[in-house]
C-alpha positions in Angstrom: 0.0 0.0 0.0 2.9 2.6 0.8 4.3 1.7 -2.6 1.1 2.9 -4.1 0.8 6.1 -2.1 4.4 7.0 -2.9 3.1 6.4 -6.6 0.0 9.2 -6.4 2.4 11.3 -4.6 5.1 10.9 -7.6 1.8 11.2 -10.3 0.3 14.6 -8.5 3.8 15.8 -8.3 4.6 15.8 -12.1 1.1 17.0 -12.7 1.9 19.5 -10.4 5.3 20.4 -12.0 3.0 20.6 -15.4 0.1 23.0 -14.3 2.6 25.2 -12.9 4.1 25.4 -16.8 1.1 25.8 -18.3 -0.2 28.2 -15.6 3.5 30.4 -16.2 2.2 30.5 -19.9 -1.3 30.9 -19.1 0.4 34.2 -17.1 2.4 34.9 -19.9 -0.9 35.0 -22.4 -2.2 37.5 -20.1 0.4 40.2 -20.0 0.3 39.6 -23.8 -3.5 40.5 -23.6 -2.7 43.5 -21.6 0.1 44.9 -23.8 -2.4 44.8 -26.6 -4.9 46.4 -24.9 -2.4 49.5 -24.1 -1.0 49.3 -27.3 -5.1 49.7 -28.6 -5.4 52.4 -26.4 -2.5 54.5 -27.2 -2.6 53.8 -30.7 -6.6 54.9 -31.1 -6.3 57.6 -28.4 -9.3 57.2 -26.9 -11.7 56.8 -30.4 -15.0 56.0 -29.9 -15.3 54.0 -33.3 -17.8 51.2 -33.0 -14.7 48.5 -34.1 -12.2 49.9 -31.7 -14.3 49.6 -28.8 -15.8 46.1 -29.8 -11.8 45.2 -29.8 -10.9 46.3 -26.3 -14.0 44.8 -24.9 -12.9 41.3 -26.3 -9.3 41.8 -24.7 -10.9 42.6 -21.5 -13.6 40.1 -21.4 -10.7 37.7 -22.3 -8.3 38.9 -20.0 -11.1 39.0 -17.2 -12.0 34.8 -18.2 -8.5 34.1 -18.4 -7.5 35.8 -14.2 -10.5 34.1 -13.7 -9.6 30.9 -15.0 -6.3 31.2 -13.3 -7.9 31.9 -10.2 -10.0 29.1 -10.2 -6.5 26.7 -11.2 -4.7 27.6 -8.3 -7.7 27.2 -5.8 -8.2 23.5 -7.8 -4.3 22.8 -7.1 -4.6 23.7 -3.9 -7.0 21.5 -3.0 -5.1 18.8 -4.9 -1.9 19.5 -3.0 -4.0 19.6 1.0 -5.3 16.4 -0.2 -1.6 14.5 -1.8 -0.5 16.3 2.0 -2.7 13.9 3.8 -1.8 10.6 1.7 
């Protein structure tokens, strides 16, 4: 049975290792999204044109679902890591 518990622990471990990867390029996205957004910004200086404001809308709403998304990742690896704590 230990042999088996050391096994999970070695599993969550490397699945840990890989969220944290994808969750440094999920980060990396992000301030991606953000740069373009400023970069909209800047570049329009403020224009009200219908296509310019549908484009930072989409950047924010996807920059909102992806903190959120990130948020929601880390909550779901801690839970994963109080629970591979208790094996």
């Amino acid at each position: 049975m230990a042999g088996t518990i050391a096994d999970v622990k070695a599993q969550l471990d490397e699945a840990f290792r890989r969220t944290e990867d994808v969750t440094g390029q999920l980060e990396g996205a992000l301030n991606m999204i953000e740069e373009a957004q400023a970069m909209v910004v800047a570049a329009t200086d403020g224009s009200e044109h219908l296509a310019i404001e549908q484009l930072t809308s989409a950047l924010v709403e996807t920059r909102d679902s992806l903190e959120n998304a990130l948020a929601a990742l880390g909550s779901a690896v801690q839970e994963v890591r109080v629970y591979r704590d208790g094996l």
